[in-house]
C-alpha positions, 0 to 999 in steps of 0.5 A: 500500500503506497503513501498516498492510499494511506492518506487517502484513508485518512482523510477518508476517516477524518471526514467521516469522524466530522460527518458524524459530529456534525450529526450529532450537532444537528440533532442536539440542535433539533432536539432543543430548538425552540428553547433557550437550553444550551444544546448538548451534543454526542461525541463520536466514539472510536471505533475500530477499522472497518466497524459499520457506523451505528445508525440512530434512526 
């Protein structure tokens, strides 16, 4: 496997680690709008490589 594959999958992961807040972000948000409490979002969770992402829905 060259570098570049390496990085790729990285990248690959680092974007999915940011989908994954920016989910959790928009369903903290959903959940509390319209009130005035501070949203309260998830983090995502380390999963080891090649674990499928657990759906919520």
């Amino acid at each position: 496997m060259g570098k570049e594959q390496k990085t790729g999958k990285k990248a690959a992961a680092e974007a999915d680690r940011a989908k994954e807040q920016d989910d959790y972000l928009e369903e903290a948000l959903e959940e509390t709008f319209p009130a005035s409490d501070p949203i309260a979002p998830g983090h995502p969770q380390e999963r080891p490589a090649g674990s499928p992402r657990k759906k919520s829905d």
